[in-house]
N, C-alpha and C positions, 0 to 999 in steps of 0.2 A: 358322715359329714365330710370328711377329709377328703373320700374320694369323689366325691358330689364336687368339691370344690375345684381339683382336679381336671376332672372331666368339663366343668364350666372353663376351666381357664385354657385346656384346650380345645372346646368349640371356638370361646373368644378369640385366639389365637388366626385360628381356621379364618375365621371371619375376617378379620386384620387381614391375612394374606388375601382372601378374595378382594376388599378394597382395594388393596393396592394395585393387583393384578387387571383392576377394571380402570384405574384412574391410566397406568401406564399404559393400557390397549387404548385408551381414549387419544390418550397422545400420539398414536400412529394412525388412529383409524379415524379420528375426527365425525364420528358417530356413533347414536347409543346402540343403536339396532345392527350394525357393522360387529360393536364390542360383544355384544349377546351372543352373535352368531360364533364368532371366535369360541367364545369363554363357554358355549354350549347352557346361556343360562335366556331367559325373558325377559326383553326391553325394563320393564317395571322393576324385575331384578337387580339390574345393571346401574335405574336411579336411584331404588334404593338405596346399594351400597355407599354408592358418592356420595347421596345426603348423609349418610349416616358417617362417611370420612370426612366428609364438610363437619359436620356436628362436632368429632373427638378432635381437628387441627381447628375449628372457628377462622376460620376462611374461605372466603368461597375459590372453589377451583377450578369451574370453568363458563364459560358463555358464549352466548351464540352471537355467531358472526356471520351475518348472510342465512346459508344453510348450511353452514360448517359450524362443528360446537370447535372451541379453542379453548385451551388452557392459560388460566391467569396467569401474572408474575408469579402469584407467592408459590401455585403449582410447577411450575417451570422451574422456581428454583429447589423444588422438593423433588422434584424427577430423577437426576441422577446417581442420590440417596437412595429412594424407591427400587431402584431399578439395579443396582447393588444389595440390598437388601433381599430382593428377591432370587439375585444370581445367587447369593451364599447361602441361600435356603436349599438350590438346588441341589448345591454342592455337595448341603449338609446331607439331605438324602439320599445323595447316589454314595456318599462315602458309607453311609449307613447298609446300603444295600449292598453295596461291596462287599462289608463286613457281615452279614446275614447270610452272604450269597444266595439270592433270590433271584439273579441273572447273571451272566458272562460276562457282559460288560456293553458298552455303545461308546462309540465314538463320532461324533458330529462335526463334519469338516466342509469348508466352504470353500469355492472355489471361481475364480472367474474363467472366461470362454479361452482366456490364452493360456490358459496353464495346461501344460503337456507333462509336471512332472508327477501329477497323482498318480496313472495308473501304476508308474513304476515302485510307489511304494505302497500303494494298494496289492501290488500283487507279492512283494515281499513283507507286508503285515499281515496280510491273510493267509500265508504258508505257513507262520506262527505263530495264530491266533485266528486260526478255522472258526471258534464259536463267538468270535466279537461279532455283533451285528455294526453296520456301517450306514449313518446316510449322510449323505450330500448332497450340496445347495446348491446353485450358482446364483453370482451376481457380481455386479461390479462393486471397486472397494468401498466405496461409502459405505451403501448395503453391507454389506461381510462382516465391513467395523460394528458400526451398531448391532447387526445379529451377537455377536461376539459379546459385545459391551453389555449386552441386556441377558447374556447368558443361553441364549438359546441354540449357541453355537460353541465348540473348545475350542474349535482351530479354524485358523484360512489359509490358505495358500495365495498368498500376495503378488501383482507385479510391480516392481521399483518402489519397494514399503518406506521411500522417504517420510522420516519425523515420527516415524510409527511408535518407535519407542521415548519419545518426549511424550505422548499420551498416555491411557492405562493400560497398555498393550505391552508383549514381550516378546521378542525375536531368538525364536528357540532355535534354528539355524537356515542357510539361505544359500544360494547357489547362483553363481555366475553363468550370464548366458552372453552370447554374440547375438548383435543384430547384423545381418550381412546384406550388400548390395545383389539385388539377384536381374534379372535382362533375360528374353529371348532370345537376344540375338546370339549368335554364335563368336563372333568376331568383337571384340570388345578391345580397344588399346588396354596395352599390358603398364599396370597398375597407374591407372588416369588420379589426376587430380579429380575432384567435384566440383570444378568448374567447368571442367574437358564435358560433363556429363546436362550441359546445359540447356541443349536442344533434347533432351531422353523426356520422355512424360513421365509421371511419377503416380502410383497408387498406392495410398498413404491411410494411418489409421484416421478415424473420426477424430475431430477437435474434441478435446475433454478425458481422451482415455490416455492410461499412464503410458502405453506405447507411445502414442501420438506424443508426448510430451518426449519423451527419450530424444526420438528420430527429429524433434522441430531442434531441440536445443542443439544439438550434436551437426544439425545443418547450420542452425543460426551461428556456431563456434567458432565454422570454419567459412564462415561469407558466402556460403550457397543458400541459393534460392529457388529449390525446386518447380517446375512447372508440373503444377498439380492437376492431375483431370478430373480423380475421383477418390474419395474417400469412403472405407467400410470399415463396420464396428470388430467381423472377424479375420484373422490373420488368412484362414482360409479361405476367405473370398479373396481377398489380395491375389494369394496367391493363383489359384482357378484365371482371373482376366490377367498376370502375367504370360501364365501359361500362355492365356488365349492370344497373345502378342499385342498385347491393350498396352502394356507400361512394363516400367521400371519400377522397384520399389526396394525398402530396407524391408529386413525379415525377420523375426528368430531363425537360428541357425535350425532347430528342430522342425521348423514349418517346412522347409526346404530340400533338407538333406537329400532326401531320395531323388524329388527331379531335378537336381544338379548331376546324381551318381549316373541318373537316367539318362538326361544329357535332353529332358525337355527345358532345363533353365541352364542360364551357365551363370555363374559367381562373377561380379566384379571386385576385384581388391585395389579396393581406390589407395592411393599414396598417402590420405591422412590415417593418423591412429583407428585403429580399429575401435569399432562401440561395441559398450557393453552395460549391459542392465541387469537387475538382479529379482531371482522369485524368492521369496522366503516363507516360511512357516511362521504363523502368528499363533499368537493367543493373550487373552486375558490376564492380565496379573492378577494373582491368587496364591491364596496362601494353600492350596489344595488342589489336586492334580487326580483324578481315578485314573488307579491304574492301566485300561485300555490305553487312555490318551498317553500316558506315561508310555505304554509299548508301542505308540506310532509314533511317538515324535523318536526312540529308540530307532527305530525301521528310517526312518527318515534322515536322520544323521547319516547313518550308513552308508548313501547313497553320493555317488560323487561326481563333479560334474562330468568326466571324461567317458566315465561308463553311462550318463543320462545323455551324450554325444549333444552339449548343450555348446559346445564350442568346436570351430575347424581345428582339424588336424593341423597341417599346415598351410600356407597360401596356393599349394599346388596342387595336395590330394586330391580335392573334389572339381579339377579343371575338367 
């Protein structure tokens, strides 16, 4: 009997998590048939389970809106509960497995298209830790956070993680970079105001992304108003129509380096303060870390900006 009981209490359990897991895919995927496909289970499945999380909280949790289902108040406010609950369930099992050692480890890191500092600590985590299996995501940081927030990710690699840590996030370490003024031309007055640079065209990030916010404030600072022609989401397209003698533009100093050494861009060192923006390492606050992740954010630390060559030498090296 004892273990009959047992055994009930962890099906029930089981069950519990699959509601929940279906009510939180509802809230991304804003349908049943979307959520089934995800959760690997059958439409009917899927309303099941909600009826039956409807039944044990006596509220209803979502409804249809057009052709989209949406989630009530009372579900919205039960969400990011849920979705904690279910991160620390993760947790709980991979700590579990840790200790079984049933596997090596994984580490789950996210990344957006600017970040140029992974592979360097990918290839000094992976020197050290041959049998960690690795995967990584991209997207931009809204994306990243939420992955992170809901557990489905340990880490991101951030650019300019302003307020990051006023949320449920934690800044396990971060790295200063330069944005620098780059030009095709050859001839550039030696160290121009950014006013001097007013007739230059300029190819700039997309409106919304954290560069583009860097480079608008850092112009807005200093009274310049760039003539913009064109805007692109990556750093390397920027760079590619400078080359092609389309514009002027700010850069990461990593985007750059080589066609300045090369001598297809040349560096402007404008007479205001130099810009600088920062990538950091995020994660989740938890009160529980697996080891793997433990040995990359390790790998990570490590790493500094002078040797990730994230900043100019001096204002004359790379002439």
């Amino acid at each position: 009997m004892h273990c009959s009981r047992l055994v009930n209490r962890g099906i029930l359990l089981f069950m519990e998590l699959k509601e929940l897991r279906c009510l939180v895919a509802l809230s991304e995927l804003c349908s049943i048939s979307l959520v089934a496909e995800q959760l690997h289970l059958s439409p009917p499945a899927i309303h099941k389970q909600l009826k039956i999380l409807e039944g044990e909280l006596g509220v209803r949790l979502y409804e249809k809106i057009g052709r989209r289902l949406q989630l009530t108040q009372p579900a919205e406010i039960l969400l990011p509960y849920l979705k904690d609950m279910l991160a620390q369930h993760n947790s709980a099992l991979s700590a579990l497995e840790e200790w079984k050692g049933l596997k090596r480890g994984l580490v789950r890191i996210g990344t957006g298209p600017s970040t140029y500092i992974l592979p360097a600590i990918l290839k000094k985590f992976r020197r050290a830790n041959p049998g960690v299996e690795m995967l990584v995501e991209t997207g931009n940081t809204p994306v990243l956070l939420e992955s992170l927030g809901k557990g489905s990710l340990d880490l991101a690699l951030l650019v300019s993680p302003d307020l990051v840590e006023k949320r449920d996030f934690f800044v396990e370490t971060s790295w200063n970079f330069e944005l620098v003024l780059v030009s095709h031309l050859r001839h550039t007055a030696v160290r121009p105001h950014l006013a001097d640079l007013k007739n230059h065209r300029f190819i700039l990030f997309r409106k919304g992304s954290r560069l583009e916010e860097s480079v608008d404030r850092y112009f807005a600072a200093h009274g310049f108003e760039p003539n913009v022609i064109m805007r692109f989401d990556n750093p390397d397209f920027i760079r590619s129509m400078v080359c092609a003698g389309l514009g002027s533009s700010m850069l990461p100093m990593w985007v750059v380096e080589k066609d300045v050494k090369e001598g297809r861009l040349s560096l402007i060192r404008q007479a205001e303060p130099p810009l600088y923006s920062k990538i950091a390492l995020v994660r989740r606050k938890s009160t529980y870390l697996p080891q793997p992740v433990q040995a990359f954010i390790a790998s990570a630390r490590s790493l500094q900006e002078k040797n990730l060559r994230l900043l100019t030498a001096s204002a004359g090296a790379l002439r």
